[in-house]
C-alpha positions, 0 to 999 in steps of 0.5 A: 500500500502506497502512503499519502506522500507517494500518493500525491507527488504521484497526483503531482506528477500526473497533473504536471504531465497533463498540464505540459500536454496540454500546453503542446497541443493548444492552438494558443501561444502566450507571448511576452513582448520584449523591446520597444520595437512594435510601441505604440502599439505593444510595450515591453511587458506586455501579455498576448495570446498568439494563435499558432501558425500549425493551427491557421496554415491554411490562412493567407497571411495578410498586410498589416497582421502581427506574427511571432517568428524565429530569425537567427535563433532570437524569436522576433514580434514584427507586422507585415509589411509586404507579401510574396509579389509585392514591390517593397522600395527602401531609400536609404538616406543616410546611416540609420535613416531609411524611408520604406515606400509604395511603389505608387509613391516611388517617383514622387520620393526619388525626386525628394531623394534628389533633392537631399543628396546622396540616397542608395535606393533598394527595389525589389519583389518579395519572393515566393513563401517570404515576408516583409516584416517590420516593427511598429517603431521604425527608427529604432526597430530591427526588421526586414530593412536590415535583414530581408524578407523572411520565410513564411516557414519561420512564423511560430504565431499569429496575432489577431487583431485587437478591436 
């Protein structure tokens, strides 16, 4: 016969196992944001609750949608800025100041570029199964301007939108 100690720290034991199953099987993902590179939006500290990408595979992923993803072993919160087809146009002014663009406005911001100097101009397609992530304070975000597009296939979590 088993006493009341080995009893429960096998209860214990049994509800830990449940709750880890659990977790790994929920479709959901809590989230700690961390840095200042999505503010105003969302602040350090802040708790959000991520769908994740396993359980929406088969929704396309739109502008303007908020994904947790994984770059270089760091797992990154940014917005989407483009998708595969789109034409992202990046002006790069001066060290530490660039100016993300519609291709619509190109011309309109090449003249502006002109007229203030040296500008090093960045046009490319988005390409198949990436994206073009950026953060929501951009003078101080680390994104897609600095590293490129990202695979699709990196994106851990979906974050829906607040009302």
């Amino acid at each position: 016969m088993m006493d009341k100690k080995k009893k429960r720290l096998l209860v214990l034991a049994a509800f830990g196992v449940l709750l880890i199953g659990a977790a790994a099987f929920s479709p959901y993902r809590l989230i700690i944001v961390s840095g200042e590179s999505m503010s105003p939006t969302y602040h350090s500290g802040r708790l959000l609750l991520g769908r994740k990408q396993l359980f929406c595979r088969n929704i396309p992923f739109r502008r303007g949608e908020v994904v947790l993803f994984r770059h270089e072993n760091e797992t990154c919160l940014k917005r989407i800025y483009a998708l595969p087809g789109d034409e992202v146009v990046i002006f790069r002014l001066d060290e530490g100041f660039n100016l993300l663009v519609q291709t619509a406005d190109y011309i309109r911001y090449y003249r502006l570029a002109e007229e203030i100097g040296q500008a090093r101009i960045d046009r490319f397609e988005v390409p198949e199964g990436e994206l073009f992530l950026l953060g929501d304070a951009p003078q101080i975000s680390l994104d897609s301007r600095d590293f490129g597009p990202v695979p699709q296939s990196a994106v851990i979590a979906r974050i829906p939108a607040e009302r």
